[in-house]
C-alpha positions, 0 to 999 in steps of 0.5 A: 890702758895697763898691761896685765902681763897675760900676752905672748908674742904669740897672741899678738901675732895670732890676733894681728894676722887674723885682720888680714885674713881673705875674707874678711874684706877689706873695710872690716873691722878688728876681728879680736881673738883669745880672751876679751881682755887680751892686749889686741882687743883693747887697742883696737877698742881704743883705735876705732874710737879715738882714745889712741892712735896707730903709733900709741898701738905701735909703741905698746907692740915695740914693748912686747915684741921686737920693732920690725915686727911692730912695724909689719903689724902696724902696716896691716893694722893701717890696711885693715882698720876702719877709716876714721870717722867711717863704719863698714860692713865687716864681710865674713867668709871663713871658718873659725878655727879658733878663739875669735870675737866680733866686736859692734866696731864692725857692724853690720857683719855680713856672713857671705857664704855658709861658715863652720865653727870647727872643733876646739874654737869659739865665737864669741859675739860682744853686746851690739853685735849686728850680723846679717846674713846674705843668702841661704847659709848657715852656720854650723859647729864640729866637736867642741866648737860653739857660739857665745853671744852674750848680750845686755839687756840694754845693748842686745846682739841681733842676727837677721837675713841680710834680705828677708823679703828674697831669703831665709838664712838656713840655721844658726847652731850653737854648738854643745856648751852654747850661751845665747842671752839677750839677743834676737834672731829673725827671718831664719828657716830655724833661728837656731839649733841648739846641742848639749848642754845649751843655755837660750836666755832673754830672746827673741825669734822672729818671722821664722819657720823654726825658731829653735830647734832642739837635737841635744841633751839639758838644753835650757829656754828661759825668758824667751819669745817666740813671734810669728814663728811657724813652730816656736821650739821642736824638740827632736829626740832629746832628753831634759829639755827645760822650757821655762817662762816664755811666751809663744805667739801668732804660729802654727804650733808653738811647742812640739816635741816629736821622736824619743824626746823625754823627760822635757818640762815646760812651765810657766809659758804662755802660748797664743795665736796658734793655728794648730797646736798650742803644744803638741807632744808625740813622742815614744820616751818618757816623762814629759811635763806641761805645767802651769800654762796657759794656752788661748785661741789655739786649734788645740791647746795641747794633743797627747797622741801616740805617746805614753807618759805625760802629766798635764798640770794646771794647765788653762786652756782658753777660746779654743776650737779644742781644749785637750786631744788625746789621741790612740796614747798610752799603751800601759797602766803604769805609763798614763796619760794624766791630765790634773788641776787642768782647766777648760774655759769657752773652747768648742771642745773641752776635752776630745778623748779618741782611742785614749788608753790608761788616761786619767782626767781628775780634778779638772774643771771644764767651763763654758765649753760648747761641749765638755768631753767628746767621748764621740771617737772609739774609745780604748780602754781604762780612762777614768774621771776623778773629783772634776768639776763639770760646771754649766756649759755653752748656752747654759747646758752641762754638756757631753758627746758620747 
Protein backbone atom coordinates (compact mmCIF):
# COMPACT_ATOMS: atom_id res chain seq x y z
CA UNK A 1 0.00 0.00 0.00
CA UNK A 2 1.55 3.43 -1.09
CA UNK A 3 2.29 6.14 1.19
CA UNK A 4 0.03 9.18 0.72
CA UNK A 5 2.35 11.41 2.61
CA UNK A 6 -0.62 12.51 5.04
CA UNK A 7 0.70 10.77 8.43
CA UNK A 8 2.38 12.34 11.40
CA UNK A 9 4.08 10.74 14.06
CA UNK A 10 1.30 12.07 15.77
CA UNK A 11 -1.25 9.92 14.03
CA UNK A 12 0.37 6.89 14.17
CA UNK A 13 1.19 7.34 17.69
CA UNK A 14 -2.40 8.40 18.63
CA UNK A 15 -3.96 5.72 16.71
CA UNK A 16 -1.35 2.82 17.92
CA UNK A 17 -2.34 3.77 21.52
CA UNK A 18 -5.80 3.72 20.99
CA UNK A 19 -5.59 -0.39 20.86
CA UNK A 20 -4.49 -0.71 24.30
CA UNK A 21 -6.93 1.61 25.49
CA UNK A 22 -8.62 -0.25 29.12
CA UNK A 23 -11.65 -1.32 27.85
CA UNK A 24 -11.55 -2.26 25.00
CA UNK A 25 -10.65 -5.99 25.90
CA UNK A 26 -8.08 -7.86 25.12
CA UNK A 27 -9.25 -10.04 21.95
CA UNK A 28 -10.30 -6.71 19.95
CA UNK A 29 -9.94 -5.69 17.05
CA UNK A 30 -7.99 -2.65 15.56
CA UNK A 31 -9.73 0.50 16.65
CA UNK A 32 -8.48 2.98 13.51
CA UNK A 33 -8.57 6.54 14.35
CA UNK A 34 -8.63 10.21 12.07
CA UNK A 35 -9.47 9.85 8.41
CA UNK A 36 -10.37 5.95 6.97
CA UNK A 37 -7.53 6.49 4.91
CA UNK A 38 -5.00 7.01 7.44
CA UNK A 39 -1.79 5.07 7.38
CA UNK A 40 -2.80 2.78 10.75
CA UNK A 41 -6.06 1.86 9.11
CA UNK A 42 -4.82 0.43 6.27
CA UNK A 43 -2.14 -1.82 8.02
CA UNK A 44 -4.61 -3.19 10.21
CA UNK A 45 -7.05 -3.88 7.14
CA UNK A 46 -3.99 -5.72 5.45
CA UNK A 47 -2.91 -7.21 9.18
CA UNK A 48 -6.17 -9.17 10.01
CA UNK A 49 -6.75 -10.39 6.48
CA UNK A 50 -3.33 -11.60 5.59
CA UNK A 51 -2.10 -9.16 2.91
CA UNK A 52 0.73 -8.29 5.65
CA UNK A 53 2.31 -9.54 8.33
CA UNK A 54 3.56 -7.69 11.58
CA UNK A 55 7.16 -7.02 10.31
CA UNK A 56 5.86 -5.71 6.94
CA UNK A 57 3.67 -2.76 9.59
CA UNK A 58 6.88 -2.62 11.67
CA UNK A 59 8.83 -1.63 8.43
CA UNK A 60 6.63 0.76 7.15
CA UNK A 61 6.42 2.35 10.87
CA UNK A 62 10.50 2.35 10.84
CA UNK A 63 9.99 4.94 7.86
CA UNK A 64 7.79 7.45 9.47
CA UNK A 65 9.02 7.28 13.00
CA UNK A 66 12.42 6.09 14.70
CA UNK A 67 13.10 1.95 15.18
CA UNK A 68 12.56 1.85 19.08
CA UNK A 69 9.45 3.27 18.70
CA UNK A 70 8.47 0.81 16.15
CA UNK A 71 9.54 -1.78 17.90
CA UNK A 72 7.11 -0.67 21.19
CA UNK A 73 4.30 -0.10 18.79
CA UNK A 74 4.68 -3.63 17.27
CA UNK A 75 4.47 -5.00 20.76
CA UNK A 76 1.07 -3.57 21.48
CA UNK A 77 -0.08 -4.37 17.93
CA UNK A 78 1.06 -8.42 18.59
CA UNK A 79 -0.91 -7.93 22.16
CA UNK A 80 -3.96 -6.50 20.77
CA UNK A 81 -4.53 -7.71 17.46
CA UNK A 82 -6.74 -10.54 16.35
CA UNK A 83 -5.20 -14.11 16.52
CA UNK A 84 -4.96 -15.43 13.25
CA UNK A 85 -7.40 -17.33 11.90
CA UNK A 86 -9.73 -16.17 14.96
CA UNK A 87 -12.52 -13.26 15.20
CA UNK A 88 -13.51 -11.71 18.68
CA UNK A 89 -15.77 -9.73 20.08
CA UNK A 90 -14.22 -6.15 20.49
CA UNK A 91 -15.52 -4.97 24.28
CA UNK A 92 -16.12 -1.39 24.36
CA UNK A 93 -16.32 0.73 27.51
CA UNK A 94 -14.95 4.01 26.95
CA UNK A 95 -15.70 7.43 25.82
CA UNK A 96 -14.93 8.87 22.42
CA UNK A 97 -12.84 11.77 22.71
CA UNK A 98 -12.06 11.86 19.41
CA UNK A 99 -11.78 10.57 15.77
CA UNK A 100 -12.37 6.66 16.03
CA UNK A 101 -13.79 4.28 13.49
CA UNK A 102 -14.84 0.71 14.03
CA UNK A 103 -14.12 -1.63 11.53
CA UNK A 104 -16.25 -5.30 10.89
CA UNK A 105 -12.50 -6.94 11.75
CA UNK A 106 -14.03 -6.55 15.11
CA UNK A 107 -17.16 -7.67 15.04
CA UNK A 108 -19.69 -8.32 17.06
CA UNK A 109 -18.55 -4.76 19.34
CA UNK A 110 -20.16 -5.29 22.66
CA UNK A 111 -20.97 -1.84 24.36
CA UNK A 112 -20.57 -2.75 28.11
CA UNK A 113 -21.48 0.13 29.83
CA UNK A 114 -23.38 3.50 28.74
CA UNK A 115 -20.69 5.22 26.46
CA UNK A 116 -20.39 9.31 25.51
CA UNK A 117 -19.28 10.78 22.51
CA UNK A 118 -17.62 13.96 23.77
CA UNK A 119 -17.44 17.14 22.30
CA UNK A 120 -15.32 17.54 19.00
CA UNK A 121 -14.79 13.88 18.43
CA UNK A 122 -16.74 11.31 15.98
CA UNK A 123 -17.45 7.89 15.47
CA UNK A 124 -17.42 6.66 12.81
CA UNK A 125 -18.75 3.08 11.84
CA UNK A 126 -17.62 1.45 8.44
CA UNK A 127 -20.09 -0.77 6.29
CA UNK A 128 -20.70 -4.37 8.25
CA UNK A 129 -20.24 -3.14 11.40
CA UNK A 130 -22.03 -5.61 14.02
CA UNK A 131 -22.65 -3.65 17.70
CA UNK A 132 -24.44 -5.18 20.44
CA UNK A 133 -25.22 -3.73 23.36
CA UNK A 134 -25.14 -5.42 26.72
CA UNK A 135 -27.68 -4.08 28.90
CA UNK A 136 -29.50 -0.86 29.50
CA UNK A 137 -26.97 1.56 28.11
CA UNK A 138 -27.00 4.24 26.04
CA UNK A 139 -24.84 6.13 23.80
CA UNK A 140 -25.36 9.77 24.10
CA UNK A 141 -23.37 12.86 22.31
CA UNK A 142 -21.85 16.40 24.05
CA UNK A 143 -21.41 19.44 21.72
CA UNK A 144 -19.88 18.62 18.48
CA UNK A 145 -19.68 15.12 19.08
CA UNK A 146 -21.73 12.69 16.70
CA UNK A 147 -22.06 9.18 15.17
CA UNK A 148 -21.26 8.49 11.11
CA UNK A 149 -22.62 5.31 10.06
CA UNK A 150 -22.50 4.75 6.58
CA UNK A 151 -23.43 1.55 5.43
CA UNK A 152 -23.94 0.04 1.74
CA UNK A 153 -26.55 -1.23 0.38
CA UNK A 154 -25.00 -4.41 0.13
CA UNK A 155 -23.25 -4.44 3.30
CA UNK A 156 -25.42 -2.82 6.13
CA UNK A 157 -24.18 -1.64 9.52
CA UNK A 158 -26.77 -3.52 12.35
CA UNK A 159 -26.77 -2.16 15.90
CA UNK A 160 -29.03 -4.66 18.42
CA UNK A 161 -29.59 -5.34 22.28
CA UNK A 162 -26.94 -7.97 22.99
CA UNK A 163 -29.90 -9.91 24.93
CA UNK A 164 -33.20 -8.66 23.54
CA UNK A 165 -35.41 -11.20 25.11
CA UNK A 166 -33.74 -9.73 28.92
CA UNK A 167 -33.39 -5.82 27.81
CA UNK A 168 -33.72 -3.00 25.71
CA UNK A 169 -30.67 -0.96 24.80
CA UNK A 170 -31.78 2.69 26.35
CA UNK A 171 -31.03 5.15 23.07
CA UNK A 172 -28.70 5.66 20.59
CA UNK A 173 -27.98 9.65 19.64
CA UNK A 174 -26.69 10.86 16.77
CA UNK A 175 -25.22 14.07 17.79
CA UNK A 176 -25.85 17.33 15.69
CA UNK A 177 -24.59 16.73 12.11
CA UNK A 178 -25.30 12.85 12.34
CA UNK A 179 -25.17 10.44 9.09
CA UNK A 180 -26.93 7.21 9.36
CA UNK A 181 -27.41 5.31 5.77
CA UNK A 182 -28.10 1.86 5.53
CA UNK A 183 -28.06 0.51 8.80
CA UNK A 184 -30.72 -1.26 10.94
CA UNK A 185 -31.54 -0.69 14.53
CA UNK A 186 -33.65 -3.19 16.73
CA UNK A 187 -34.78 -3.98 20.57
CA UNK A 188 -33.89 -0.37 21.70
CA UNK A 189 -36.30 1.83 24.16
CA UNK A 190 -35.59 4.71 21.09
CA UNK A 191 -33.37 3.34 18.46
CA UNK A 192 -32.24 6.76 18.03
CA UNK A 193 -32.47 10.25 19.01
CA UNK A 194 -31.84 12.35 16.29
CA UNK A 195 -30.42 16.43 16.96
CA UNK A 196 -29.87 19.28 14.40
CA UNK A 197 -29.25 18.85 11.18
CA UNK A 198 -29.32 14.89 11.08
CA UNK A 199 -29.62 12.95 7.98
CA UNK A 200 -31.49 9.09 8.56
CA UNK A 201 -31.42 7.35 5.32
CA UNK A 202 -32.13 3.74 3.76
CA UNK A 203 -33.18 2.20 7.48
CA UNK A 204 -34.46 0.01 9.44
CA UNK A 205 -36.26 -0.04 13.16
CA UNK A 206 -37.21 -2.98 14.60
CA UNK A 207 -39.08 -4.16 17.73
CA UNK A 208 -38.68 -0.96 19.65
CA UNK A 209 -40.75 1.21 21.65
CA UNK A 210 -39.44 4.25 19.59
CA UNK A 211 -37.72 4.02 16.73
CA UNK A 212 -36.75 7.63 16.23
CA UNK A 213 -37.27 10.16 18.43
CA UNK A 214 -36.66 13.77 16.96
CA UNK A 215 -35.41 16.63 19.73
CA UNK A 216 -33.76 19.00 16.90
CA UNK A 217 -34.08 21.34 13.96
CA UNK A 218 -33.91 20.06 9.92
CA UNK A 219 -33.65 16.79 10.69
CA UNK A 220 -34.40 14.61 7.39
CA UNK A 221 -35.95 10.71 7.28
CA UNK A 222 -35.75 9.38 3.79
CA UNK A 223 -36.37 5.64 2.66
CA UNK A 224 -36.73 4.49 6.17
CA UNK A 225 -38.99 1.59 7.85
CA UNK A 226 -40.33 1.30 10.67
CA UNK A 227 -41.69 -2.49 12.04
CA UNK A 228 -43.15 -3.25 15.16
CA UNK A 229 -42.30 -0.26 16.59
CA UNK A 230 -44.70 1.04 19.15
CA UNK A 231 -44.11 4.76 18.00
CA UNK A 232 -42.56 4.76 14.48
CA UNK A 233 -41.01 8.45 14.70
CA UNK A 234 -41.90 11.36 17.50
CA UNK A 235 -41.06 14.68 17.07
CA UNK A 236 -40.87 16.68 20.18
CA UNK A 237 -40.55 20.36 19.81
CA UNK A 238 -38.53 20.88 16.69
CA UNK A 239 -38.97 22.54 13.58
CA UNK A 240 -38.26 21.07 9.85
CA UNK A 241 -38.57 18.15 10.55
CA UNK A 242 -38.82 16.23 6.84
CA UNK A 243 -40.29 12.50 6.67
CA UNK A 244 -40.19 11.20 3.43
CA UNK A 245 -40.85 7.83 1.71
CA UNK A 246 -41.00 5.64 4.33
CA UNK A 247 -43.11 2.77 5.51
CA UNK A 248 -44.42 2.52 9.01
CA UNK A 249 -46.06 -0.89 10.34
CA UNK A 250 -47.60 -3.10 13.20
CA UNK A 251 -47.23 -0.15 16.18
CA UNK A 252 -49.41 1.95 18.21
CA UNK A 253 -48.74 5.12 16.48
CA UNK A 254 -46.69 5.55 13.55
CA UNK A 255 -46.29 9.20 13.41
CA UNK A 256 -46.77 11.59 16.33
CA UNK A 257 -45.71 14.97 16.58
CA UNK A 258 -46.37 16.57 20.11
CA UNK A 259 -45.00 20.15 21.82
CA UNK A 260 -44.08 23.34 19.65
CA UNK A 261 -43.06 21.07 16.56
CA UNK A 262 -43.68 23.17 13.32
CA UNK A 263 -43.43 23.24 10.14
CA UNK A 264 -42.87 19.21 10.01
CA UNK A 265 -43.62 17.57 6.10
CA UNK A 266 -44.16 13.98 5.83
CA UNK A 267 -44.82 12.70 2.44
CA UNK A 268 -44.91 10.06 0.51
CA UNK A 269 -45.38 7.27 3.56
CA UNK A 270 -47.36 4.71 4.03
CA UNK A 271 -48.38 3.65 7.27
CA UNK A 272 -50.06 0.54 8.41
CA UNK A 273 -51.23 -1.91 11.23
CA UNK A 274 -51.39 0.85 13.67
CA UNK A 275 -53.33 0.38 17.11
CA UNK A 276 -54.14 3.91 17.61
CA UNK A 277 -53.01 6.24 15.35
CA UNK A 278 -51.65 6.46 11.99
CA UNK A 279 -50.19 10.00 12.50
CA UNK A 280 -51.10 11.98 15.17
CA UNK A 281 -50.39 15.77 15.34
CA UNK A 282 -51.00 17.79 18.72
CA UNK A 283 -49.05 20.11 18.80
CA UNK A 284 -49.00 24.46 19.47
CA UNK A 285 -46.54 25.61 16.44
CA UNK A 286 -47.24 26.09 13.21
CA UNK A 287 -47.13 24.56 9.55
CA UNK A 288 -47.10 21.21 9.75
CA UNK A 289 -47.97 18.84 6.40
CA UNK A 290 -49.12 15.44 5.57
CA UNK A 291 -49.02 14.87 1.97
CA UNK A 292 -49.83 12.15 -0.24
CA UNK A 293 -50.25 9.34 2.29
CA UNK A 294 -51.87 6.54 2.67
CA UNK A 295 -52.75 5.20 5.94
CA UNK A 296 -54.90 1.31 6.46
CA UNK A 297 -56.28 -0.41 9.18
CA UNK A 298 -55.41 2.39 11.85
CA UNK A 299 -57.69 3.16 15.03
CA UNK A 300 -57.18 6.77 13.42
CA UNK A 301 -55.68 7.26 10.11
CA UNK A 302 -54.76 10.84 11.13
CA UNK A 303 -56.18 13.25 14.53
CA UNK A 304 -55.49 16.95 14.52
CA UNK A 305 -56.39 18.00 18.13
CA UNK A 306 -55.36 20.78 20.12
CA UNK A 307 -53.36 22.50 17.24
CA UNK A 308 -53.73 24.96 14.68
CA UNK A 309 -52.15 25.23 11.33
CA UNK A 310 -52.06 22.04 9.51
CA UNK A 311 -52.91 21.08 6.00
CA UNK A 312 -53.91 17.39 5.04
CA UNK A 313 -53.40 16.60 1.23
CA UNK A 314 -54.14 13.71 -0.63
CA UNK A 315 -54.32 11.78 1.88
CA UNK A 316 -55.99 7.99 1.91
CA UNK A 317 -57.03 6.60 4.52
CA UNK A 318 -58.49 3.10 4.37
CA UNK A 319 -60.40 0.00 6.86
CA UNK A 320 -60.13 2.24 9.27
CA UNK A 321 -62.24 2.50 12.73
CA UNK A 322 -61.86 6.54 11.81
CA UNK A 323 -60.75 8.05 9.17
CA UNK A 324 -59.70 11.75 10.04
CA UNK A 325 -60.50 12.98 14.06
CA UNK A 326 -60.28 16.50 14.80
CA UNK A 327 -60.58 17.44 17.93
CA UNK A 328 -61.15 21.04 20.01
CA UNK A 329 -58.23 22.43 16.89
CA UNK A 330 -57.73 25.63 15.74
CA UNK A 331 -58.37 28.72 17.77
CA UNK A 332 -58.14 31.12 14.52
CA UNK A 333 -59.36 32.05 10.88
CA UNK A 334 -56.32 32.55 9.75
CA UNK A 335 -54.67 29.30 11.23
CA UNK A 336 -57.13 26.48 9.91
CA UNK A 337 -57.28 23.19 9.81
CA UNK A 338 -57.54 22.17 6.05
CA UNK A 339 -58.36 18.87 5.00
CA UNK A 340 -57.95 18.62 0.68
CA UNK A 341 -57.77 16.13 -1.97
CA UNK A 342 -58.19 13.81 1.12
CA UNK A 343 -59.70 10.45 0.68
CA UNK A 344 -61.93 8.30 2.85
CA UNK A 345 -62.69 4.35 1.82
CA UNK A 346 -64.50 1.58 3.96
CA UNK A 347 -63.56 3.07 7.42
CA UNK A 348 -66.34 2.88 10.38
CA UNK A 349 -65.98 6.73 10.39
CA UNK A 350 -65.20 8.66 7.52
CA UNK A 351 -64.41 11.85 9.22
CA UNK A 352 -65.27 12.65 13.11
CA UNK A 353 -65.44 16.38 13.67
CA UNK A 354 -65.77 17.27 17.91
CA UNK A 355 -65.44 21.09 18.77
CA UNK A 356 -63.58 21.55 15.62
CA UNK A 357 -63.09 25.37 14.91
CA UNK A 358 -61.73 27.28 11.74
CA UNK A 359 -61.54 23.59 9.81
CA UNK A 360 -62.41 23.44 6.06
CA UNK A 361 -62.86 19.88 4.57
CA UNK A 362 -63.07 20.47 0.38
CA UNK A 363 -62.53 18.44 -2.35
CA UNK A 364 -62.61 15.40 -0.33
CA UNK A 365 -64.20 12.24 -1.11
CA UNK A 366 -65.71 9.71 1.38
CA UNK A 367 -66.46 6.29 0.27
CA UNK A 368 -67.92 3.10 1.77
CA UNK A 369 -67.64 4.36 5.02
CA UNK A 370 -70.11 3.41 7.52
CA UNK A 371 -70.91 6.72 8.13
CA UNK A 372 -69.22 9.59 6.45
CA UNK A 373 -69.05 12.60 8.60
CA UNK A 374 -70.09 12.27 12.75
CA UNK A 375 -70.94 15.85 13.30
CA UNK A 376 -72.14 13.69 16.79
CA UNK A 377 -69.79 15.52 19.34
CA UNK A 378 -70.54 19.68 20.18
CA UNK A 379 -69.49 21.22 17.31
CA UNK A 380 -67.27 24.73 17.66
CA UNK A 381 -67.68 27.21 15.23
CA UNK A 382 -66.79 28.09 11.56
CA UNK A 383 -66.22 24.18 9.65
CA UNK A 384 -67.08 24.86 6.17
CA UNK A 385 -67.49 21.87 3.35
CA UNK A 386 -66.25 22.61 -0.22
CA UNK A 387 -67.10 20.72 -3.69
CA UNK A 388 -66.71 16.99 -1.88
CA UNK A 389 -67.86 14.33 -3.07
CA UNK A 390 -70.00 12.51 -0.42
CA UNK A 391 -70.42 8.83 -2.68
CA UNK A 392 -72.99 5.98 -1.57
CA UNK A 393 -72.06 4.65 1.90
CA UNK A 394 -71.97 1.46 3.84
CA UNK A 395 -74.60 -0.82 2.73
CA UNK A 396 -75.80 1.54 0.02
CA UNK A 397 -76.64 4.57 2.29
CA UNK A 398 -75.23 8.30 2.04
CA UNK A 399 -74.86 8.63 5.34
CA UNK A 400 -74.16 11.28 8.17
CA UNK A 401 -74.32 11.55 12.37
CA UNK A 402 -75.27 14.76 13.29
Amino acid sequence: MADDGGDTQADVFDATVAVNQPGYGQNTAFVAEDSPDDFFQGQAYAVTSGALGFDDVIGRLADLIDNGLAVLIGAIMRANLLAVGEIYAAQVGNDVTYNTTWIPQGNPWIITNSISILDGGTLNLKPGVIIKIDGPYSIQTFGRGRIVAEGLSSNWIHIRSNNPLSYNYSFISTGVGGVIRNCSFSNGDTDLIAKNDTIIEDSWFTESQTGIRVKGNDVEINGCVFDRCEVGIHVVDSSRTSVVDSDISSGIRGIHLVGTTNDTLVDDCRISYTEIRGIEIEVSGLGNRISNCEMRTAGVGVLVWNSKDVLLHSVSIISSRVGIGINDSSVSSSEPIVVQRCRMVGNIVGIKLSSARYTIITESTLEDNQVGVDHSAAIGTEVEFWSNNFLWGYRGQLSYRW
